[in-house]
C-alpha positions as CSV (number, residue, x, y, z in Angstrom):
1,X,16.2,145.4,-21.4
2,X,12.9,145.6,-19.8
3,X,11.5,141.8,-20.5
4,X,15.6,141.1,-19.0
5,X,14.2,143.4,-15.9
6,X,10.6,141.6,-15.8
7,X,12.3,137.9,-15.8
8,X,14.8,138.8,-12.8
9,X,11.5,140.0,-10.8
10,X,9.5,137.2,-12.0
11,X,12.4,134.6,-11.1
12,X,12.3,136.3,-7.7
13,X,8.8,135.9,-7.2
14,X,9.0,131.9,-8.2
15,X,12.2,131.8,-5.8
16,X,10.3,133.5,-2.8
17,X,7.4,131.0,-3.7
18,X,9.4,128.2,-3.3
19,X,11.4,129.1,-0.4
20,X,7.9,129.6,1.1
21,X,6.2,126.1,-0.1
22,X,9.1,124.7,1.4
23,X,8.5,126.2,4.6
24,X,5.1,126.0,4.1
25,X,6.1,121.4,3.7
26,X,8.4,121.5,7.0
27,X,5.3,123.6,8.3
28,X,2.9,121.3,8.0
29,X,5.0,118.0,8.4
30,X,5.5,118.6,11.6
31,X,1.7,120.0,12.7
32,X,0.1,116.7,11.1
33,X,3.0,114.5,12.8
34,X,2.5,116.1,16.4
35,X,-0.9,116.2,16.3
36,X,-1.8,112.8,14.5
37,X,1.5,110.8,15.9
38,X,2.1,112.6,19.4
39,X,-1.3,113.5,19.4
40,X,-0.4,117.7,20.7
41,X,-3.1,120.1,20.4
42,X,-2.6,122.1,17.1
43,X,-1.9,124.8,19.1
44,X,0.7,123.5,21.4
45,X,1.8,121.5,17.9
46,X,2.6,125.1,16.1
47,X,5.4,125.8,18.3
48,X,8.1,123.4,17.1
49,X,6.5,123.5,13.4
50,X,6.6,127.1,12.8
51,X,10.3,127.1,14.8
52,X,11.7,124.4,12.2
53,X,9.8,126.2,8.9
54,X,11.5,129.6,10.0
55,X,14.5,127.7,10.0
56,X,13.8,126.0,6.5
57,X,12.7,129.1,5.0
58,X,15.5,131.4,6.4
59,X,17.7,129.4,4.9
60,X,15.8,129.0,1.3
61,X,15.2,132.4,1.1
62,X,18.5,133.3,1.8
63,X,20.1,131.2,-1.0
64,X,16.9,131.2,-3.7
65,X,15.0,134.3,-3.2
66,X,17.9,136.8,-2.3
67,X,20.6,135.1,-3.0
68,X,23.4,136.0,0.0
69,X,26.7,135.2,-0.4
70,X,28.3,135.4,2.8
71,X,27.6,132.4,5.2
72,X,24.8,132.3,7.3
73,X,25.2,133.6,10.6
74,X,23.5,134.0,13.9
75,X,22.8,137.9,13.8
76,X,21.5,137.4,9.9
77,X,18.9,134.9,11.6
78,X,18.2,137.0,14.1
79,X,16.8,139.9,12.0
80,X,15.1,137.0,10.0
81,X,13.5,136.1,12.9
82,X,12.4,139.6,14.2
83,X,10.9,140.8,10.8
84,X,9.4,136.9,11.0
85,X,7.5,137.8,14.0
86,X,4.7,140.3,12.3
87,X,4.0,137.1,9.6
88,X,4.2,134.3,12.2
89,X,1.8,136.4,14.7
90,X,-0.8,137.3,11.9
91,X,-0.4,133.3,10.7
92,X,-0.8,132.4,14.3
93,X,-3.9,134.1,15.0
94,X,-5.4,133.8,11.7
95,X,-4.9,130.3,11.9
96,X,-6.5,129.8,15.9
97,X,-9.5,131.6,14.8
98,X,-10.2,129.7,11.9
99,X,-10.0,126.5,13.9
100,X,-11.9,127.7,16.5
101,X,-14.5,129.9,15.0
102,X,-14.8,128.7,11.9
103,X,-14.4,124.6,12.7
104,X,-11.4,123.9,10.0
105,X,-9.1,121.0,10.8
106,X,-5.4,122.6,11.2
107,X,-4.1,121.3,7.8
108,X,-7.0,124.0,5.9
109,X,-6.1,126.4,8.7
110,X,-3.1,126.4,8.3
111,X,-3.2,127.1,3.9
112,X,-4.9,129.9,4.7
113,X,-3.3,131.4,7.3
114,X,-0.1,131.0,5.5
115,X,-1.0,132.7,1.9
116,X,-2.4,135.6,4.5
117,X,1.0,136.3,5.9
118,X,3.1,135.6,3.2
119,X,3.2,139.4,1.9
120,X,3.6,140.7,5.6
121,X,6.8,138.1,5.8
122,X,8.1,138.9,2.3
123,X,8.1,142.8,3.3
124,X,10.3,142.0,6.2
125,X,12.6,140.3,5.0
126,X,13.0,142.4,2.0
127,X,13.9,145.7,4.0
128,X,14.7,144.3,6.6
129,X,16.5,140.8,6.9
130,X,18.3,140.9,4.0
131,X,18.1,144.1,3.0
132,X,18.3,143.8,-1.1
């Protein structure tokens, strides 16, 4: 019963981890092709990045991680985005300062920021947005 209990966690975990890397892809997709192609600032670039990962990873974490059964809807996002807010603010800043204090180029920024607010976001949506 208990290695049953330990594999359901640890399959959460992994799904959670995906859900994330996939964010984590759309993410950084869209940073390296706004600031290399359209040649944005990485700070005007994290706008639309981080607005089409939160949309990727709602929607992964909603059918990997914690596995919803009803259809997504707008008020289900809606709490995704609020308890969102706390990890994309801590990613946000984590990830200007390193840029500009520390000299990284946004692609290293941006790893780092992200495995910083990963535990914040997880919290969130845990108790909050889809409150398993």
């Amino acid at each position: 019963m208990l290695n049953r209990e330990i594999m359901r966690r640890l399959a959460h975990v992994a799904a959670f981890g995906v859900s994330g890397l996939l964010a984590f892809a759309v993410d950084a997709a869209v940073l390296e092709l706004l600031t290399r192609q359209a040649h944005l600032s990485p700070y005007l670039a994290r706008i639309p990045s981080v607005g089409l990962a939160m949309v990727a990873g709602w929607l992964a974490n909603r059918r990997f991680s914690f596995k919803v059964k009803t259809r997504p809807s707008l008020t289900e996002f809606i709490r995704y985005a609020a308890a969102s807010s706390l990890g994309v603010a801590i990613n946000y800043a984590v990830f200007s300062a390193l840029i500009r204090f520390i000299g990284l180029i946004p692609l290293e920024a941006l790893v780092a920021a992200s495995a910083i607010a990963a535990g914040v976001s997880y919290v969130g949506y845990r108790f909050f947005a889809f409150r398993t």
